[in-house]
PyMOL CGO cylinders between C-alpha atoms (Angstrom):
from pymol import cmd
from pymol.cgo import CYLINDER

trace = [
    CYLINDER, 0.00, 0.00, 0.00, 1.17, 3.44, -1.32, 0.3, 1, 1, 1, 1, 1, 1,
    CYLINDER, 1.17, 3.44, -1.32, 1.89, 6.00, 1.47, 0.3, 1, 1, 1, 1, 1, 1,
    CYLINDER, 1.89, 6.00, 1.47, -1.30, 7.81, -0.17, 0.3, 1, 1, 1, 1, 1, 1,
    CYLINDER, -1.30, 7.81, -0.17, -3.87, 5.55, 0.19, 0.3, 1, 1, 1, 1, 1, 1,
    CYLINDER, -3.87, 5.55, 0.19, -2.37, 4.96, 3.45, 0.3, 1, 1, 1, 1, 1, 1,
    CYLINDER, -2.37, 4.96, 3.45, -3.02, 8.64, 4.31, 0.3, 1, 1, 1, 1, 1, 1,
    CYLINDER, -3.02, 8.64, 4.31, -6.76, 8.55, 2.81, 0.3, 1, 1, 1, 1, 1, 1,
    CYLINDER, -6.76, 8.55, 2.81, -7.70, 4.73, 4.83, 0.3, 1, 1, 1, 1, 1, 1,
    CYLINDER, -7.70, 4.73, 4.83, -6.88, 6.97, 7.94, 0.3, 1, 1, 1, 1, 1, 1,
    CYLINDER, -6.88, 6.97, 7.94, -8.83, 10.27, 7.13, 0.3, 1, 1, 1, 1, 1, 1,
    CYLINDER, -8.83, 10.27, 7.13, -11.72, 7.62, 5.76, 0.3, 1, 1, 1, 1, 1, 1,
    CYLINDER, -11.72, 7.62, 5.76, -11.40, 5.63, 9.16, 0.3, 1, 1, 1, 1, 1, 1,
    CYLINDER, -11.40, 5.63, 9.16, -11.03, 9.14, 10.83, 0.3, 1, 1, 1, 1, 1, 1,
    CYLINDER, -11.03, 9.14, 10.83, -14.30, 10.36, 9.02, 0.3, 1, 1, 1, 1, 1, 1,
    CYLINDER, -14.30, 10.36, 9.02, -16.34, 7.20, 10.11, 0.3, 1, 1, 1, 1, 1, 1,
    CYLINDER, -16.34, 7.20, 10.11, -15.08, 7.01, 14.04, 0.3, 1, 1, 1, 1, 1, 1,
    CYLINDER, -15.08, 7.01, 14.04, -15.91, 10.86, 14.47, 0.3, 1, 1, 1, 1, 1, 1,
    CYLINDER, -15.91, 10.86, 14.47, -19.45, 10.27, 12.81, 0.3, 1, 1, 1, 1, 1, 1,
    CYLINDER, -19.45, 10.27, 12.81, -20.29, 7.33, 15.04, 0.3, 1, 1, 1, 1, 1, 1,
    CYLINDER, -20.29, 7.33, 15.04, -19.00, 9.17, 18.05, 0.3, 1, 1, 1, 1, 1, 1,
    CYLINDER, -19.00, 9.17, 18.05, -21.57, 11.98, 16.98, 0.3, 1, 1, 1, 1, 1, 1,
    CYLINDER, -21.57, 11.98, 16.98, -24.64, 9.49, 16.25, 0.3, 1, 1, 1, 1, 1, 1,
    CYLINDER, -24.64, 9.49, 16.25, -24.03, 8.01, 19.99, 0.3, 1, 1, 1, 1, 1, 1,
    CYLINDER, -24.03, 8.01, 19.99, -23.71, 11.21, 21.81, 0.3, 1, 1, 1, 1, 1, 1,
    CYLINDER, -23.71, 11.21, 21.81, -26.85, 12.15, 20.06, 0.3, 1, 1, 1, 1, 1, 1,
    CYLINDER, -26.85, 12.15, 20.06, -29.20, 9.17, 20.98, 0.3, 1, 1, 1, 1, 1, 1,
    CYLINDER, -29.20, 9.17, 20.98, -27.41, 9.24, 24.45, 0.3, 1, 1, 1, 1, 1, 1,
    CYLINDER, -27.41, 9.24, 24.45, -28.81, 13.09, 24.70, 0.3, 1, 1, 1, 1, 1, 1,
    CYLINDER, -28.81, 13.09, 24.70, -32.16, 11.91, 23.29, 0.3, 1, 1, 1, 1, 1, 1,
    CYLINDER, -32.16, 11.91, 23.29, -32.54, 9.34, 25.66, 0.3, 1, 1, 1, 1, 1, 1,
    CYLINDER, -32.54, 9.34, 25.66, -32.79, 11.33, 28.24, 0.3, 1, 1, 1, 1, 1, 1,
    CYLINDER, -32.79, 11.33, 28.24, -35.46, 13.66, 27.02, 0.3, 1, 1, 1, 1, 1, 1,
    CYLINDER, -35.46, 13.66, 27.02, -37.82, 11.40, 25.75, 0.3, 1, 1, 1, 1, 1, 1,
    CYLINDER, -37.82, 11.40, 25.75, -40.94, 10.42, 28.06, 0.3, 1, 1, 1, 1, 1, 1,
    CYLINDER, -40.94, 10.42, 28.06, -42.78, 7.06, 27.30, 0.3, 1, 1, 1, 1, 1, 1,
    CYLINDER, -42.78, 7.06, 27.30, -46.05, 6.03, 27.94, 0.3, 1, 1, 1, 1, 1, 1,
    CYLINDER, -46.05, 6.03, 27.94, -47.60, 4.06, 30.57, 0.3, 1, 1, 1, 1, 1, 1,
    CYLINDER, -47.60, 4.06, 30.57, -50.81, 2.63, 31.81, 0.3, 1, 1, 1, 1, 1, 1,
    CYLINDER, -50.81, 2.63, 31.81, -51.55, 1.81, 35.39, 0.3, 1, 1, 1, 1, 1, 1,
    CYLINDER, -51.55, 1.81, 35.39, -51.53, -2.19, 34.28, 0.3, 1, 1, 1, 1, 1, 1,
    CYLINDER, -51.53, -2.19, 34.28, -47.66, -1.30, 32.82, 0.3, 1, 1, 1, 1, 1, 1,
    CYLINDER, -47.66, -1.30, 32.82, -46.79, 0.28, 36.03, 0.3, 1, 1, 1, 1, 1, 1,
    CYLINDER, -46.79, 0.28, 36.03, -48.36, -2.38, 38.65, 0.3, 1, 1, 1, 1, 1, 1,
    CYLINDER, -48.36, -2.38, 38.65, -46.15, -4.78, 36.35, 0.3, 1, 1, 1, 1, 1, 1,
    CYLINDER, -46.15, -4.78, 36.35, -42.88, -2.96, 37.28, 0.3, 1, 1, 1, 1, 1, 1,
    CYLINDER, -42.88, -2.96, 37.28, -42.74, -1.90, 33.11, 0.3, 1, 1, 1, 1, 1, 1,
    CYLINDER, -42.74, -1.90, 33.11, -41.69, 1.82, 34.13, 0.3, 1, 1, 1, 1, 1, 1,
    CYLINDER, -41.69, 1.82, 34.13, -38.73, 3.14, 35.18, 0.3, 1, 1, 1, 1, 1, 1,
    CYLINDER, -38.73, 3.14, 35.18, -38.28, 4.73, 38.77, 0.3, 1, 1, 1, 1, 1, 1,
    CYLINDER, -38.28, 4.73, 38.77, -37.45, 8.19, 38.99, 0.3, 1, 1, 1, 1, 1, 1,
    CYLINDER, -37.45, 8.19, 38.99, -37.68, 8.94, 35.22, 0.3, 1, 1, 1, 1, 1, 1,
    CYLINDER, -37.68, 8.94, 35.22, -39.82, 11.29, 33.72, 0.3, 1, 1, 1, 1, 1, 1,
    CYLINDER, -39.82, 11.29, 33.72, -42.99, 9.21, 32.10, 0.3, 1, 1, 1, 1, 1, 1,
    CYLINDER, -42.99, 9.21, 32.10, -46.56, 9.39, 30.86, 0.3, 1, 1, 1, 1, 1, 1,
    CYLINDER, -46.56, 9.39, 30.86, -49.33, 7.59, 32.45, 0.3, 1, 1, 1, 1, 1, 1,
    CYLINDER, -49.33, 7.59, 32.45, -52.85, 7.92, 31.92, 0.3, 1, 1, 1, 1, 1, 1,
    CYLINDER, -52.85, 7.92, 31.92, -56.71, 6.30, 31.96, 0.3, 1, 1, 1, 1, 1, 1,
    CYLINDER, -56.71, 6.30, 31.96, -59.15, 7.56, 34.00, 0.3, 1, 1, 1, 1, 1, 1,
    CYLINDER, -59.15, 7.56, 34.00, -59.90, 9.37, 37.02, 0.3, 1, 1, 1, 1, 1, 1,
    CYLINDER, -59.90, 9.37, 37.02, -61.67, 7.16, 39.55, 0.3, 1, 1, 1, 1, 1, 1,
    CYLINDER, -61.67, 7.16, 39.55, -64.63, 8.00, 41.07, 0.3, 1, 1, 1, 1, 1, 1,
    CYLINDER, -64.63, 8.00, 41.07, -64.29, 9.25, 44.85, 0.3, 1, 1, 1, 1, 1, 1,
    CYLINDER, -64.29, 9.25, 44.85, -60.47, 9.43, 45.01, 0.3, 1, 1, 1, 1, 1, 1,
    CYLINDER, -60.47, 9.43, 45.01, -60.03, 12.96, 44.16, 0.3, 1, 1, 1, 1, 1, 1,
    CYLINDER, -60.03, 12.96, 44.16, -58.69, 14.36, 47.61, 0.3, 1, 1, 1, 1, 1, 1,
    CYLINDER, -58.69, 14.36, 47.61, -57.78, 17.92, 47.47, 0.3, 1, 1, 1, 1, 1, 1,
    CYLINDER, -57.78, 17.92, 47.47, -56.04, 19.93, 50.60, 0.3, 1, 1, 1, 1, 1, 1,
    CYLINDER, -56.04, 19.93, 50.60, -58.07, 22.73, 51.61, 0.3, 1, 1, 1, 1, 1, 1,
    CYLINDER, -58.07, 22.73, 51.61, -54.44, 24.67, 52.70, 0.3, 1, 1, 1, 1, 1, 1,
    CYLINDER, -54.44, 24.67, 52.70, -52.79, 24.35, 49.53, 0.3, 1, 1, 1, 1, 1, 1,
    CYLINDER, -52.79, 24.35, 49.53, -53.15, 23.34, 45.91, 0.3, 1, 1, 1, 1, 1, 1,
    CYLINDER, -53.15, 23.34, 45.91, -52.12, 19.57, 46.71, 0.3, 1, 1, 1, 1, 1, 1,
    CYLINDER, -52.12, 19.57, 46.71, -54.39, 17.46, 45.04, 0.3, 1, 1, 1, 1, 1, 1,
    CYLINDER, -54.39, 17.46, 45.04, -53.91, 13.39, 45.07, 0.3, 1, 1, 1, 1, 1, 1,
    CYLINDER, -53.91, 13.39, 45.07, -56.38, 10.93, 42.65, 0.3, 1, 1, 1, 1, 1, 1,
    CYLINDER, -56.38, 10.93, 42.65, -56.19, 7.41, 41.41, 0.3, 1, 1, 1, 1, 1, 1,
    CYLINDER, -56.19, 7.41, 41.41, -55.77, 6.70, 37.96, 0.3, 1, 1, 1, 1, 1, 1,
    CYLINDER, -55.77, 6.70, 37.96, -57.03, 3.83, 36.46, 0.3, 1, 1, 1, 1, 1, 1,
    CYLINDER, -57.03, 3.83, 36.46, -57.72, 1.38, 33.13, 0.3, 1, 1, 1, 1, 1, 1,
    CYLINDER, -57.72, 1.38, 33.13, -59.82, -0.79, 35.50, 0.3, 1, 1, 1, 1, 1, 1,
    CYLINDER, -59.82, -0.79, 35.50, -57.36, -3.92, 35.71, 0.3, 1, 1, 1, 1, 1, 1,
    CYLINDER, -57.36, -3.92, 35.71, -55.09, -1.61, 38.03, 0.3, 1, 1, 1, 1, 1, 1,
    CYLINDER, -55.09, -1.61, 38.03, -54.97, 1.77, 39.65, 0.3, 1, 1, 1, 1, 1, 1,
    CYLINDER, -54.97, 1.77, 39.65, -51.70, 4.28, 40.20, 0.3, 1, 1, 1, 1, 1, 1,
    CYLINDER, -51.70, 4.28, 40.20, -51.98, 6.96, 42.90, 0.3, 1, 1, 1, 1, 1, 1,
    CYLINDER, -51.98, 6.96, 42.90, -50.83, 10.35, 41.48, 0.3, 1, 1, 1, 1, 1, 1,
    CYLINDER, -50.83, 10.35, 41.48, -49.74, 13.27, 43.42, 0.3, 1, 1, 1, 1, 1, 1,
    CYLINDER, -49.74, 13.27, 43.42, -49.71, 16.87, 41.64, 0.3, 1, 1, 1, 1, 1, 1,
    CYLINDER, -49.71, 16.87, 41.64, -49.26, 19.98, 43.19, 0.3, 1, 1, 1, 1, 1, 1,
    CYLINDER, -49.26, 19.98, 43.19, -50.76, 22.92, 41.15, 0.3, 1, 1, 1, 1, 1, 1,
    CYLINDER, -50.76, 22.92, 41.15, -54.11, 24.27, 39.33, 0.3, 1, 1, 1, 1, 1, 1,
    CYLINDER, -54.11, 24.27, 39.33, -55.57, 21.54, 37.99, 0.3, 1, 1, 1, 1, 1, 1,
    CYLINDER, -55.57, 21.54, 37.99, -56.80, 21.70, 34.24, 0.3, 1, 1, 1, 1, 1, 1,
    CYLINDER, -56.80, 21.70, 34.24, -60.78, 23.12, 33.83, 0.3, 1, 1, 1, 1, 1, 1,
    CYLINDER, -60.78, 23.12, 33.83, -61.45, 19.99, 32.57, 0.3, 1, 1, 1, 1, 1, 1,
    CYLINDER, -61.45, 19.99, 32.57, -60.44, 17.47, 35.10, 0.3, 1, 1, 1, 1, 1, 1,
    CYLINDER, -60.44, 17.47, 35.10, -63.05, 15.70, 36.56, 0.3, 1, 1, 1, 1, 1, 1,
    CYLINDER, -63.05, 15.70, 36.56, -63.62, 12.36, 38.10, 0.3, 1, 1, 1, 1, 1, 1,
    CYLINDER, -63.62, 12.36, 38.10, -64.58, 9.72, 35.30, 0.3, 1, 1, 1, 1, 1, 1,
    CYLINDER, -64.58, 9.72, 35.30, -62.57, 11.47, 32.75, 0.3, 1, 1, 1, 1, 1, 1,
    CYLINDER, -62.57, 11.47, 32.75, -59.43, 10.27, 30.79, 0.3, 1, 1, 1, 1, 1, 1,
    CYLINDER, -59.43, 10.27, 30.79, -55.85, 12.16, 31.61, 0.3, 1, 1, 1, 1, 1, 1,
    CYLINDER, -55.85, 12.16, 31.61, -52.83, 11.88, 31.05, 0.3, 1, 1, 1, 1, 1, 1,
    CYLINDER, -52.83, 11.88, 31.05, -50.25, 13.38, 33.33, 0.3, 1, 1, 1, 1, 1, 1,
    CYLINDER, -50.25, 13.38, 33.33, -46.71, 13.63, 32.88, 0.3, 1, 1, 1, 1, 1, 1,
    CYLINDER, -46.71, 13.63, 32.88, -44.09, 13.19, 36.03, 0.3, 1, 1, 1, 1, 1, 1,
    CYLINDER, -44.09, 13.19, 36.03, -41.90, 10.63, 38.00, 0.3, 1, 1, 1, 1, 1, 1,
    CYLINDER, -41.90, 10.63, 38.00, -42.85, 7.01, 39.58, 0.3, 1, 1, 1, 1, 1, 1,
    CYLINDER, -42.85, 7.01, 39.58, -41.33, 7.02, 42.83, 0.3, 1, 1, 1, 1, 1, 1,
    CYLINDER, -41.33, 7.02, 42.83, -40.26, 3.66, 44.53, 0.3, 1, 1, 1, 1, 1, 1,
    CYLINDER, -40.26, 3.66, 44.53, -43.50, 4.43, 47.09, 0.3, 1, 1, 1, 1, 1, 1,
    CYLINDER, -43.50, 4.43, 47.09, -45.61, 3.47, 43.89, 0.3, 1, 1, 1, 1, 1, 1,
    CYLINDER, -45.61, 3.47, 43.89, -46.84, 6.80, 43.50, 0.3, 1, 1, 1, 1, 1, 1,
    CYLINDER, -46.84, 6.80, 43.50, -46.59, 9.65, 40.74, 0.3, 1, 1, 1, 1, 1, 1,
    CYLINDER, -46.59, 9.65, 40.74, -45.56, 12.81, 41.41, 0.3, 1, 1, 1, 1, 1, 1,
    CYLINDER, -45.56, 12.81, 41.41, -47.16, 14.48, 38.28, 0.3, 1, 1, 1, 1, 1, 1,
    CYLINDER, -47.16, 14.48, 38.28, -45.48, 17.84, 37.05, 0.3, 1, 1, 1, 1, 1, 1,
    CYLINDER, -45.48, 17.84, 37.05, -48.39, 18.16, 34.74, 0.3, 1, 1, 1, 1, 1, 1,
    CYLINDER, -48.39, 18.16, 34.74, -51.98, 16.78, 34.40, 0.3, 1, 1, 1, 1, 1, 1,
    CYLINDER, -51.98, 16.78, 34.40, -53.83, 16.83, 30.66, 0.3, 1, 1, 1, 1, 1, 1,
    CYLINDER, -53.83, 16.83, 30.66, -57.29, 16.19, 31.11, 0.3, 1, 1, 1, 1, 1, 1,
    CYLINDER, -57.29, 16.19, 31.11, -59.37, 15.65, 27.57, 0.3, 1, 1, 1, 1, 1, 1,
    CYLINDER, -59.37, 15.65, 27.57, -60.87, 18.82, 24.91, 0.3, 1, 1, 1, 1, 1, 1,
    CYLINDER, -60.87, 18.82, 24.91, -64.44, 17.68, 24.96, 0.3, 1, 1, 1, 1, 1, 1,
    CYLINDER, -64.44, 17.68, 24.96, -66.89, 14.86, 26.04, 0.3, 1, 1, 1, 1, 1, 1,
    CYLINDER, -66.89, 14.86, 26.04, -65.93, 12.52, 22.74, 0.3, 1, 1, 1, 1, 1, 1,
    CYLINDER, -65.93, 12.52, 22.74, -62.02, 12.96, 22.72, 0.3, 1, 1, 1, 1, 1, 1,
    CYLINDER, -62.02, 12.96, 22.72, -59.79, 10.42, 24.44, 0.3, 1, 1, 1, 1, 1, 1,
    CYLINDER, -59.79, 10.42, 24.44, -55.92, 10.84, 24.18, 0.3, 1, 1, 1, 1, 1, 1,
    CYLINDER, -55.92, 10.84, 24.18, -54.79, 8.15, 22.35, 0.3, 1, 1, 1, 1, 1, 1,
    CYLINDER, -54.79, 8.15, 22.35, -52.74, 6.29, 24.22, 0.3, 1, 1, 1, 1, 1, 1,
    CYLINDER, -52.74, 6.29, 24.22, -55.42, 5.78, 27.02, 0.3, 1, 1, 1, 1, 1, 1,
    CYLINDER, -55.42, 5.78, 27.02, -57.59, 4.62, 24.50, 0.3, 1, 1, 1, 1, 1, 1,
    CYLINDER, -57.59, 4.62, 24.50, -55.31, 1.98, 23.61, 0.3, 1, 1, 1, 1, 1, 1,
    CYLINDER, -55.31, 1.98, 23.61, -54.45, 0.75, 27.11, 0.3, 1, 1, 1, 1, 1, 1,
    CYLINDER, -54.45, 0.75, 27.11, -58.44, 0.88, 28.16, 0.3, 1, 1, 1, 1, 1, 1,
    CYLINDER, -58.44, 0.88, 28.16, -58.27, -1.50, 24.83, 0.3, 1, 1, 1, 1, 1, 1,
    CYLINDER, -58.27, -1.50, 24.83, -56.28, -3.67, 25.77, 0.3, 1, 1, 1, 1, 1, 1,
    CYLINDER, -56.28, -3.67, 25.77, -57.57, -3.83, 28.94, 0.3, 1, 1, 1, 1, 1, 1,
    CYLINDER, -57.57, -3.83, 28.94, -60.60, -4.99, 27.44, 0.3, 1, 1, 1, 1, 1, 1,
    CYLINDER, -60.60, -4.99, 27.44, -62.95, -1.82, 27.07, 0.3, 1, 1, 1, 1, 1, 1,
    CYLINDER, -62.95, -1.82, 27.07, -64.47, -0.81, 23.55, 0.3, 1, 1, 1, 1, 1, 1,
    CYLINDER, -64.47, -0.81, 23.55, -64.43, 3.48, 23.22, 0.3, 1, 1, 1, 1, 1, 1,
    CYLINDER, -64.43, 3.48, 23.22, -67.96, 3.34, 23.89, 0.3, 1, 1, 1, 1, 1, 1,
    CYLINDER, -67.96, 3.34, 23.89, -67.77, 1.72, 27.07, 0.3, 1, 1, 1, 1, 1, 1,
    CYLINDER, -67.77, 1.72, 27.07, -65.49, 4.37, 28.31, 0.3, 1, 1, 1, 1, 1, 1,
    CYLINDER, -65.49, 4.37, 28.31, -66.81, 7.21, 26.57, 0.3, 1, 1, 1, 1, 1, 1,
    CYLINDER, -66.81, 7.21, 26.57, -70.81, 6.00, 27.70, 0.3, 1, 1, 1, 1, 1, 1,
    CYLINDER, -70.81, 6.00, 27.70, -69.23, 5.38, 31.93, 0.3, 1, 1, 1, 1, 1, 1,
    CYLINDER, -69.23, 5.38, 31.93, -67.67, 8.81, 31.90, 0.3, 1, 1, 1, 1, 1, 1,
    CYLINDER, -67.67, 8.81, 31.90, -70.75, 10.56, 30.92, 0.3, 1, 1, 1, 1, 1, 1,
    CYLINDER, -70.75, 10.56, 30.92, -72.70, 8.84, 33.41, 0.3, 1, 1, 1, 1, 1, 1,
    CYLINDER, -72.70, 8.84, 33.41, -70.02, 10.04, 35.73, 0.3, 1, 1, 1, 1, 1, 1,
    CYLINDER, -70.02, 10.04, 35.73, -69.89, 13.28, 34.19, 0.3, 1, 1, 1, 1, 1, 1,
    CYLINDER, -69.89, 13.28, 34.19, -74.27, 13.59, 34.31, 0.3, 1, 1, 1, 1, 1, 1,
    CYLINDER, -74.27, 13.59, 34.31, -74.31, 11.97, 38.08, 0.3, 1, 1, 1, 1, 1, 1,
    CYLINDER, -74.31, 11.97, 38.08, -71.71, 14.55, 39.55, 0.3, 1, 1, 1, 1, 1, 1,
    CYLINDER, -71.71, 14.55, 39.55, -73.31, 17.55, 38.23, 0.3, 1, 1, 1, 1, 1, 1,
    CYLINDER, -73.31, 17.55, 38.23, -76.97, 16.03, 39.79, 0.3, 1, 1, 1, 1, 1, 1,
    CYLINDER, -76.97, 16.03, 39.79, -75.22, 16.10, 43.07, 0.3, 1, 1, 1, 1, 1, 1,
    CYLINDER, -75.22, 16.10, 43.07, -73.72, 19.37, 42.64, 0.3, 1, 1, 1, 1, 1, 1,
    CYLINDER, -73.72, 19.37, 42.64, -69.67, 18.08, 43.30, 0.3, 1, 1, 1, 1, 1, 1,
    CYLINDER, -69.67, 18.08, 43.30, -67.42, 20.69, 43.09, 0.3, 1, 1, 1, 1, 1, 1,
    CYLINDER, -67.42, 20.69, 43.09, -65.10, 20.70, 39.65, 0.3, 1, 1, 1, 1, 1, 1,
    CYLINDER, -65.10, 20.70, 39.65, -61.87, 21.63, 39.12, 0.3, 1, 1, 1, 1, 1, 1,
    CYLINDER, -61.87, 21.63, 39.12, -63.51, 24.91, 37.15, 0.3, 1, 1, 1, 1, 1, 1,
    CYLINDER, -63.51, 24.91, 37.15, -64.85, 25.74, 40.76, 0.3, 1, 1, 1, 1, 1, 1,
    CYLINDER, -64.85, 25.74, 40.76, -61.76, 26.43, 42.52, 0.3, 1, 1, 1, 1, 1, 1,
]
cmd.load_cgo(trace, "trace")
């Protein structure tokens, strides 16, 4: 092998080592930022990482929306009715949360099994479910309609009794 080719194999090997250095540092950086998502059945089955920013969602469950009177502290149960997750959130909740309703809310699993949400996404209207719970309520066994015809019972039965929303506070 001529000293030239020599000289171009290294600035070709070179080329290719720096470029796959790049590539990894850039998924490594990505990794970090993205947030997956969970349902309560992926969680109970130890699917999500600790201490790592996720997604969970399904719906609120009736009666376990506990609110502190001192401070915007609010703690509900999620669930896809096969298993619940206990979220914690500490902030104005969205207009549209309600018990009976799909979320999703974005924040860490802590090893006490609970989620200490950063956000909380509650749905745009009465026939819109965000995706992804739709697909773990699926799989869970529940058609859209069955979800979509509970939460406006829900929705019809809490306004009867005149519960306080989240649009009240």
């Amino acid at each position: 092998m001529t000293p030239k080719r020599k000289q171009k194999l290294f600035v070709i090997l070179g080329l290719v080592s720096l470029t796959a250095i790049a590539v990894g540092l850039t998924l490594y950086a990505l990794r970090s930022n993205i947030n997956l998502f969970f349902s309560p059945v992926q969680i109970a089955q130890g699917d999500a990482p600790m201490e790592r920013q996720i997604r969970a969602g399904g719906m609120v469950k009736e009666g376990s929306v506990s609110r502190d009177p001192e401070s915007l502290d609010v703690e509900f149960t999620v669930t896809d009715y096969v298993d619940d997750l206990e979220v914690y959130y500490s902030g104005i909740l969205p207009d549209l949360f309600r018990e009976g309703q799909g979320v999703v809310v974005v924040g860490e699993l802590q090893t006490d099994g609970r989620l200490y949400a950063d956000k909380v996404l509650a749905r745009h209207d009465e026939n819109y479910m965000p995706p992804e719970v739709a697909q773990a309520l699926e799989e869970a066994g529940y058609s859209p309609a069955d979800y979509q015809a509970k939460a406006a019972e829900v929705g019809k039965r809490l306004e009867q009794e005149g519960t306080p929303q989240a649009s009240d506070y």
